[in-house]
C-alpha positions as CSV (number, residue, x, y, z in Angstrom):
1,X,0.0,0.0,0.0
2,X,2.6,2.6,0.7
3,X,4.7,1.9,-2.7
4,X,1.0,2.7,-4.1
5,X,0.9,5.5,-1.9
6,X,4.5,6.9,-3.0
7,X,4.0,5.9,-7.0
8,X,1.0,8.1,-7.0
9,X,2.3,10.8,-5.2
10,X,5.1,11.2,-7.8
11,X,2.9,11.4,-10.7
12,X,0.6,14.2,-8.6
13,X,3.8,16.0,-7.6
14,X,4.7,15.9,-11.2
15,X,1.5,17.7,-12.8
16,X,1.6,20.1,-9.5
17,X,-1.4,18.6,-8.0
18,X,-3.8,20.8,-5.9
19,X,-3.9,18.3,-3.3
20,X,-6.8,16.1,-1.8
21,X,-9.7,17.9,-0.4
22,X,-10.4,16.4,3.0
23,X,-13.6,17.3,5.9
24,X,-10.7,17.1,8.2
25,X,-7.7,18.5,8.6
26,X,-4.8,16.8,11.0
27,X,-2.2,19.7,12.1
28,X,1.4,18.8,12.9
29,X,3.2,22.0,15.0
30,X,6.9,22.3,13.6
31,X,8.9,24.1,16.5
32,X,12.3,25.2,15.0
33,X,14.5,28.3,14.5
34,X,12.7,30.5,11.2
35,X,14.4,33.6,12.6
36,X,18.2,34.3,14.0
37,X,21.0,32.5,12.8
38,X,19.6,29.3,12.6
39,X,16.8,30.6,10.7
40,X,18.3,28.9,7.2
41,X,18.0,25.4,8.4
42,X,14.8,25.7,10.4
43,X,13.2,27.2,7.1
44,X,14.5,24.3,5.0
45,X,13.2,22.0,7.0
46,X,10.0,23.4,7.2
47,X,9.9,22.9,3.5
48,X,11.2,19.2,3.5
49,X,8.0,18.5,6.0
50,X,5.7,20.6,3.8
51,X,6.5,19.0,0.5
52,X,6.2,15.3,2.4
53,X,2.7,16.3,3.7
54,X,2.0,17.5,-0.1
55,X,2.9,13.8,-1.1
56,X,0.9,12.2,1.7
57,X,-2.1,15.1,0.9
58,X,-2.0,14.0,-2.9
59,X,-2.6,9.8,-2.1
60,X,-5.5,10.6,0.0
61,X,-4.4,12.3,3.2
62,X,-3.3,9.6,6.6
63,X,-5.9,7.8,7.7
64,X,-8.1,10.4,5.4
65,X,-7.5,13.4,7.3
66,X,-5.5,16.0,5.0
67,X,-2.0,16.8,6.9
68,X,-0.9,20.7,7.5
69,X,2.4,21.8,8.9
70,X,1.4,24.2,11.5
71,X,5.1,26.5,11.7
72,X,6.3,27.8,15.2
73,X,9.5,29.9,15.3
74,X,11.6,29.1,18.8
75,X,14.3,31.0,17.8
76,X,16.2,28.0,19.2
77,X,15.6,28.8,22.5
78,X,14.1,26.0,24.8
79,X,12.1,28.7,27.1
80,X,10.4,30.5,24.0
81,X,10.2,26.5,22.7
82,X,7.5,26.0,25.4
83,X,5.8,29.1,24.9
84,X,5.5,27.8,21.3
85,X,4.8,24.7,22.4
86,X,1.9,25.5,24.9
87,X,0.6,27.5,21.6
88,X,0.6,24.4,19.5
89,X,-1.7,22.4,22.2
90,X,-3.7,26.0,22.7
91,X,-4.4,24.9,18.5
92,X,-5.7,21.6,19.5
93,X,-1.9,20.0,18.3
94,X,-1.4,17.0,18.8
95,X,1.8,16.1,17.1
96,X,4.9,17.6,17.6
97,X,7.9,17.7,15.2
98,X,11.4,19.2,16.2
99,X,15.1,18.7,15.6
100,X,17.5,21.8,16.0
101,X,19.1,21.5,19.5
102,X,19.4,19.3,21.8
103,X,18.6,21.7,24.8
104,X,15.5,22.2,22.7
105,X,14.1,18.7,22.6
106,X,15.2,17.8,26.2
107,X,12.7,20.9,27.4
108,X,10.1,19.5,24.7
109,X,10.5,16.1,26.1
110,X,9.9,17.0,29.8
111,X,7.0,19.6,28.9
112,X,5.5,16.9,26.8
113,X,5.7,14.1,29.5
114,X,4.1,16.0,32.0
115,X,1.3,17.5,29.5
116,X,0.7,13.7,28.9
117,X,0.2,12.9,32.7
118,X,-1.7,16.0,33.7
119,X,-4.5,15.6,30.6
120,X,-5.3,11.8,29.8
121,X,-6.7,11.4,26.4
122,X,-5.4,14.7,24.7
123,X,-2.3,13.4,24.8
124,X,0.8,14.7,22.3
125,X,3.4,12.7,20.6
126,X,6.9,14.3,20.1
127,X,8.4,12.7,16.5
128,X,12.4,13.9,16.6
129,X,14.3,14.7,13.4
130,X,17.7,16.1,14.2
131,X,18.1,16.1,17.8
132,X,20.6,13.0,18.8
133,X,22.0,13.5,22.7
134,X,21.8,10.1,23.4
135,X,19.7,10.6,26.4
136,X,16.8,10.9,24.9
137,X,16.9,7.0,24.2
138,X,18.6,6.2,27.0
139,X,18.2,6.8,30.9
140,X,15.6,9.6,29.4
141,X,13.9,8.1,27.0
142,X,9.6,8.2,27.3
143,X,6.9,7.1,25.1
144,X,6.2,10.3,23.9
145,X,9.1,10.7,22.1
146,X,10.4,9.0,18.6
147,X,13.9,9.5,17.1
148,X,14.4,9.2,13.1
149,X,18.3,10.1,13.4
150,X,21.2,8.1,15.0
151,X,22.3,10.2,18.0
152,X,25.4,11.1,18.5
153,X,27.1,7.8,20.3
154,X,26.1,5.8,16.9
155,X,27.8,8.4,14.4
156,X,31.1,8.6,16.6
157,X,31.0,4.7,16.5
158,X,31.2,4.9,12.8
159,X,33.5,8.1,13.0
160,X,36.0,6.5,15.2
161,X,36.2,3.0,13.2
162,X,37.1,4.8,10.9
163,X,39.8,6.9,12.6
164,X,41.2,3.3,13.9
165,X,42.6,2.4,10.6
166,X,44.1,5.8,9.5
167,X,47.4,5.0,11.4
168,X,49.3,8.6,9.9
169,X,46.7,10.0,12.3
170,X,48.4,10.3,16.1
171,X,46.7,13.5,17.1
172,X,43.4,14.7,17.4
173,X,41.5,18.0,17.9
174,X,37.9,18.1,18.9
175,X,35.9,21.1,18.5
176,X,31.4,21.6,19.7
177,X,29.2,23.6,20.1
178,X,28.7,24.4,24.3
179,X,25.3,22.8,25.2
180,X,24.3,18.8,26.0
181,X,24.7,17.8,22.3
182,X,28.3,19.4,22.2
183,X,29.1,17.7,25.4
184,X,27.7,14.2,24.0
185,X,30.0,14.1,21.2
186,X,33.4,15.0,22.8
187,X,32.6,12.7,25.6
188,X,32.1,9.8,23.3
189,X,35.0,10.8,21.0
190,X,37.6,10.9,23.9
191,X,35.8,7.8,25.3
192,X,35.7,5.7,22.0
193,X,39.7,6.8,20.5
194,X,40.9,6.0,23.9
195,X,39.3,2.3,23.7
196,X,40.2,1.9,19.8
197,X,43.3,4.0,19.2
198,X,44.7,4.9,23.1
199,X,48.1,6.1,21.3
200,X,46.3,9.3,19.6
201,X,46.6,12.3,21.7
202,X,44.1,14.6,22.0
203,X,45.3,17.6,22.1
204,X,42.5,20.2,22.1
205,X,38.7,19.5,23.4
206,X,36.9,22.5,23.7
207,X,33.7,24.1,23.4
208,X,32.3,27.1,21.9
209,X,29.2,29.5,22.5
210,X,26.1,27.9,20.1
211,X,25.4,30.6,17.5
212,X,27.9,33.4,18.7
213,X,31.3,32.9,17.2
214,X,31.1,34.8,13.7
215,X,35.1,34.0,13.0
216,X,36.7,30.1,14.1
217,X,40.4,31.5,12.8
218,X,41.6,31.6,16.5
219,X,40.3,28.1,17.2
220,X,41.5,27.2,14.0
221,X,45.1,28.6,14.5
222,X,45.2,26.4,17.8
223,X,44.3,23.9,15.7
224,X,47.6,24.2,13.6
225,X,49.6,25.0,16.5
226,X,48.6,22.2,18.6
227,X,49.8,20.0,15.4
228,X,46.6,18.4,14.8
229,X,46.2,15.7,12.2
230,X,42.6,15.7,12.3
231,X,39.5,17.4,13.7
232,X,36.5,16.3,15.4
233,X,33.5,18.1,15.0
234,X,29.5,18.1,15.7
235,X,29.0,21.7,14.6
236,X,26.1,22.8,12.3
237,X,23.8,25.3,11.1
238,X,26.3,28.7,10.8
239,X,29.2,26.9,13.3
240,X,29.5,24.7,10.8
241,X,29.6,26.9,8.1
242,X,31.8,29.1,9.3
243,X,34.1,26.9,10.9
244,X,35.1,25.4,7.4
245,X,35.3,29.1,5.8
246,X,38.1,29.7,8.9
247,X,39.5,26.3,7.8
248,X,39.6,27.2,4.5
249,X,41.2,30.6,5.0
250,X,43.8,29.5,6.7
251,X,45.0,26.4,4.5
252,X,44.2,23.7,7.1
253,X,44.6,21.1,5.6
254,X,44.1,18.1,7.5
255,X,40.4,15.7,7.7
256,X,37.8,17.2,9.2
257,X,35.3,14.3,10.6
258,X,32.2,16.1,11.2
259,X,28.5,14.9,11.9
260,X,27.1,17.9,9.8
261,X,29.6,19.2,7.1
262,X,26.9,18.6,4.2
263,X,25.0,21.2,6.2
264,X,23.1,23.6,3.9
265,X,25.6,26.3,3.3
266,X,28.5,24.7,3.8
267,X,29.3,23.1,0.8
268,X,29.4,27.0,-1.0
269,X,32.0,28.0,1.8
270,X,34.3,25.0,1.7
271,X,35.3,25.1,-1.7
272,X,38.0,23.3,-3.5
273,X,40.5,23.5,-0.7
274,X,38.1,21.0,1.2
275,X,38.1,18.5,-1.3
276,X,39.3,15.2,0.0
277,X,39.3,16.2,3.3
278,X,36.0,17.1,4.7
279,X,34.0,13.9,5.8
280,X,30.6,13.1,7.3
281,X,28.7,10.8,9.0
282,X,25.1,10.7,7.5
283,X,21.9,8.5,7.0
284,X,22.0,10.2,3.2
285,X,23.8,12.3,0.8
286,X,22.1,13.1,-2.6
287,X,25.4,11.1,-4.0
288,X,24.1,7.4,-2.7
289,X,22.7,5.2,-5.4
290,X,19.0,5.0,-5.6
291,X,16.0,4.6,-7.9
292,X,14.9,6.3,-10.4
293,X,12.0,7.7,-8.6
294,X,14.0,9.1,-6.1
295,X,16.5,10.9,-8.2
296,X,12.9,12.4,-10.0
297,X,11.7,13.0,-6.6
298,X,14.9,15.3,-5.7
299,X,14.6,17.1,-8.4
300,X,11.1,18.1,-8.0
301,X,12.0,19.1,-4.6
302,X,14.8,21.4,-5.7
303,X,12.6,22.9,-8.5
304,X,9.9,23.4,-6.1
305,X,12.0,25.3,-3.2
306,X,15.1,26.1,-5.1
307,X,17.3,24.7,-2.4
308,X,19.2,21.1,-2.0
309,X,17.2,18.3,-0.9
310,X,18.8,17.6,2.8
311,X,16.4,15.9,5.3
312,X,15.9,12.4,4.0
313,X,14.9,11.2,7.6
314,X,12.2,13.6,7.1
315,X,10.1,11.5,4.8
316,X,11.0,8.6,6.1
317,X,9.1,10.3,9.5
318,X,6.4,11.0,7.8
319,X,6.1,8.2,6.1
320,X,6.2,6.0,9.4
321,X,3.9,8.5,11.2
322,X,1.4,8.2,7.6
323,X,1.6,4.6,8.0
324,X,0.8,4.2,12.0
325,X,-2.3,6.7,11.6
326,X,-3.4,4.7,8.5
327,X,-3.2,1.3,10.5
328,X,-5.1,2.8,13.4
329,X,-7.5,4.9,11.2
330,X,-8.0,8.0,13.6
331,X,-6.3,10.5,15.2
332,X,-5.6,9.2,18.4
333,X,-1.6,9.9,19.6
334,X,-1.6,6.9,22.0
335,X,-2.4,4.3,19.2
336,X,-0.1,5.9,16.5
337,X,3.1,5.7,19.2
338,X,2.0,1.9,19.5
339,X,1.5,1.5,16.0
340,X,5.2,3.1,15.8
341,X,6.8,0.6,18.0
342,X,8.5,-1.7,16.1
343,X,7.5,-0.5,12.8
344,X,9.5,-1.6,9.7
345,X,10.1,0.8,6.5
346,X,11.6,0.7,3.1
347,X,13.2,3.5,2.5
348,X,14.9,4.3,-1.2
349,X,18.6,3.9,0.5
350,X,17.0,0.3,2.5
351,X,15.1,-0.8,5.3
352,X,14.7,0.8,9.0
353,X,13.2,-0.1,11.8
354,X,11.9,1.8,15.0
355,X,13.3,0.0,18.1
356,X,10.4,-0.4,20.5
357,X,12.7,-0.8,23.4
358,X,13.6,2.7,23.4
359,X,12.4,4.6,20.2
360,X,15.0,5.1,18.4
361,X,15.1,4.2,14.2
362,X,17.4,1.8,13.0
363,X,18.4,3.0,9.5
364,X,21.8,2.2,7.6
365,X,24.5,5.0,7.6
366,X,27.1,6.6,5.1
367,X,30.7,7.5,5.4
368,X,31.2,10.4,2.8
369,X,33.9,12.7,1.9
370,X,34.0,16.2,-0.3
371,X,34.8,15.3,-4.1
372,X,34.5,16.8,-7.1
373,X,34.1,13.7,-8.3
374,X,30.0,13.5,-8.4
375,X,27.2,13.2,-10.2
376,X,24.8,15.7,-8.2
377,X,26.0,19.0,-7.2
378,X,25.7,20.7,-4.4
379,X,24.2,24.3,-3.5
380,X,24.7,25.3,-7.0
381,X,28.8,24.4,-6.6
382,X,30.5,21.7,-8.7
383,X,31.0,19.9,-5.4
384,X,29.2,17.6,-3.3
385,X,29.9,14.1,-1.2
386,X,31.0,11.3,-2.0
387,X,30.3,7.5,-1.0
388,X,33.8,5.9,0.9
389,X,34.8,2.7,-0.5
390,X,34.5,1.1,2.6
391,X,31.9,3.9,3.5
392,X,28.4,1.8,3.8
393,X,27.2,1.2,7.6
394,X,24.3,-1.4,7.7
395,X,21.4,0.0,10.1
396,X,22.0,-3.6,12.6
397,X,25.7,-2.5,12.8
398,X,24.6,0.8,14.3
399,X,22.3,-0.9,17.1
400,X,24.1,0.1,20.4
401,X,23.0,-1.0,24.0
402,X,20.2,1.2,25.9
403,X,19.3,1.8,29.2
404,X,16.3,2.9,28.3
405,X,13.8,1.6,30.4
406,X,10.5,2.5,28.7
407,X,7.3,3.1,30.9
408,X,4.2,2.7,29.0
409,X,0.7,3.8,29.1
410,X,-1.3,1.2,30.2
C-alpha cells in the first residue's frame, strides 16, 4: 500500500497537483528556528515536512484526514520553545515535530511528559528529526518521544572505526558547540579513541558559545599549532559553516570528521581547498545510489524550493507517522506511538526499523567525503559528497546498547 501510496504521489507531484480535499484536517506544529541565525536550516526543513505532507495530501491524506504543517519559530531557544509549544496544544496540536538543538528537545520532552500525565486522552506525541544526545533514548527516554536520526554515540561509533585504521593520524583536535549535544559528542570521541586508538593524543577538546562565534580562525590557528592531524566536530547550522570558511582561509589542511559538514551552506564555503578532506557521518547524501523515482523526486524538490534536498529522515518520519495513523485509522496519539513501535520501513537507501525498546530508528549510515568527483552537485557548486569505498554502515551494525527503560501507558 505505501509503494502505491509513493507511486502516486510522484505522478501528482509531477502535474503540481492541488492536493486532496479532506472534511478534516490533522495539524502537525513544527517548533524550530525561522528567525536568527539558525533561521536557514529551520526554514528548509519546514519545507522538506511541507512538500512530504504534499505527497501524503496528494494519495489521500493519513488515515483520510489532510495533513498541515502548522510552523512555530523558537528561535532556538528551549524557554520561548514551550511558549511555542503551549501554543501548539492551545491549536488543538497533537503532534509535535522538532530537531534543531538538543537543549530544545530535552525541554520539549519534559514539557510533553508531564502535558501527557496531567491531561489523559489529549495526549501529544513528540516525532524527533535532528536532535541526537543520546539521552533521549537512553536513561531519558519516554513514550512520547520518537527518534528518526542516530544520535550522537552511533555516528562517533562509525567516526572513530574509521579513525582506527588511518594510522598517519596520532593527534586529534575536537571542536562543539557548548550545550548537551556538544558535550555528547566529545565525551564519546575521547571515550571511543581512547578504547580503539589509546596512542592518539588529544590535544584540544573544547567548546564554543552555540550561534555566537562569527570568526573560528583563533580556534583554528590552535588547531595548527597544537599539530593536529585531524578534527572532530558536531558543529552545524552557521558553526558549521563558518568553521570550514576559517579552515579554509587558513590552509588547514588536515580531515575534518564532522556529523554535519553537508549542512546547507556549507558546501558554498568550503570550496575546492576541502576537497578530500571534509568527511561526514550521515543517513543520506544526494550522492548514494538509488531509484529512479527518487532521483525524480529530488529534483522536483529542488525545483519546487530552489534549495538542495537535505532531510531524508524527514520523509521517512512522515512516512512511518502516515503509515501508523493509516493502521489505526483515527487520530488518536496513543495508538499511532503503538503503531510506531517496532515499525519496519523501506526507504529508497533500504530498510529501518523503530526499536520499540527505546524509540530510536534503526536505518543504515554513510561515510562520505568532499569530491569533485560527483554526479549531483551541491548548493549550485560543482562539489558535493562522495560514498567511501569502505563507506556503507548497515542499520543492525549501528544498534548500540540502551538503558532505556520504557514506561508505558497502560
Amino acid at each position: 500500500m505505501q509503494y502505491l501510496k509513493t507511486l502516486v504521489a510522484a505522478t501528482a507531484l509531477a502535474v503540481c497537483s492541488a492536493g486532496v480535499s479532506s472534511a478534516e484536517t490533522l495539524k502537525i506544529g513544527y517548533i524550530d528556528p525561522l528567525s536568527g541565525p539558525f533561521a536557514l536550516t529551520g526554514d528548509t526543513g519546514l519545507k522538506h515536512f511541507r512538500y512530504a505532507a504534499d505527497k501524503i495530501n496528494d494519495t489521500g491524506g493519513a488515515a483520510g484526514m489532510t495533513v498541515e504543517i502548522v510552523p512555530f519559530d523558537n528561535k532556538i531557544n528551549p524557554k520561548e520553545s514551550l511558549v511555542q509549544l503551549q501554543k501548539a496544544i492551545d491549536q488543538g496540536i497533537r503532534y509535535i515535530v522538532q530537531g534543531n538543538g538538543s537543549s530544545v528537545a530535552s525541554a520539549l520532552i519534559d514539557a510533553i511528559n508531564k502535558h501527557n500525565k496531567r491531561n489523559p486522552g489529549d495526549e501529544v506525541l513528540f516525532l524527533n528529526y535532528a536532535a541526537v544526545d543520546p539521552a533521549f533514548t537512553n536513561d531519558r527516554c519516554s513514550f512520547w518521544h520518537f527518534r528518526f536520526d542516530a544520535d550522537a554515540d552511533m555516528k562517533m561509533e562509525a567516526m572513530t572505526d574509521w579513525l582506527a585504521e588511518q594510522q598517519d593520524i596520532k593527534k586529534v583536535y575536537i571542536l562543539g558547540q557548548d550545550y548537551s549535544f556538544g558535550k555528547a559528542v566529545a565525551g564519546a570521541a575521547v571515550k571511543m579513541i581512547s578504547e580503539k586508538r589509546p596512542d592518539i593524543e588529544i590535544v584540544g577538546n573544547e567548546l564554543h558559545p552555540l550561534g555566537k562565534v562569527k570568526d573560528f580562525t583563533p580556534y583554528i590557528q590552535k588547531m595548527i599549532s597544537a599539530e593536529a592531524d585531524a578534527v572532530i566536530t558536531g558543529n552545524w547550522g552557521q558553526d558549521m559553516t563558518l568553521l570550514v570558511k576559517a579552515a579554509s582561509a587558513s590552509g588547514h589542511k588536515v580531515p575534518y570528521l564532522t556529523y554535519y559538514g553537508g549542512g546547507l551552506g556549507a558546501v558554498a564555503t568550503m570550496g575546492e581547498s576541502a576537497i578530500g578532506l571534509v568527511k561526514q557521518i550521515t543517513e543520506f547524501h544526494q550522492n548514494i545510489e538509488t531509484s529512479e523515482d527518487q532521483i525524480a523526486n529530488m529534483d522536483r524538490f529542488q525545483e519546487r524550493y530552489g534549495t538542495d534536498y537535505y532531510y531524508q529522515r524527514v520523509f521517512t518520519l512522515m512516512e512511518m507517522f502516515d503509515r501508523a495513523l493509516d493502521d489505526v485509522g483515527e487520530n488518536d496519539p496513543v495508538k499511532v506511538a503503538f503503531a510506531l513501535e517496532g515499525m519496519g520501513h523501506e526507504t529508497p537507501y533500504g530498510s529501518v526499523s523503530m526499536r520499540k525498546d527505546n524509540h530510536q530508528l534503526i536505518q543504515p549510515m554513510f561515510i562520505s567525503t568532499f569530491s569533485d568527483d560527483i554526479t549531483r552537485k551541491l548548493e549550485g557548486t560543482d562539489f558535493g559528497f562522495k560514498t567511501d569505498p569502505d563507506g556503507v554502515i548497515k542499520g543492525e551494525a549501528t544498534r548500540t546498547e540502551t538503558t532505556c527503560q520504557m514506561k508505558r501507558p497502560s
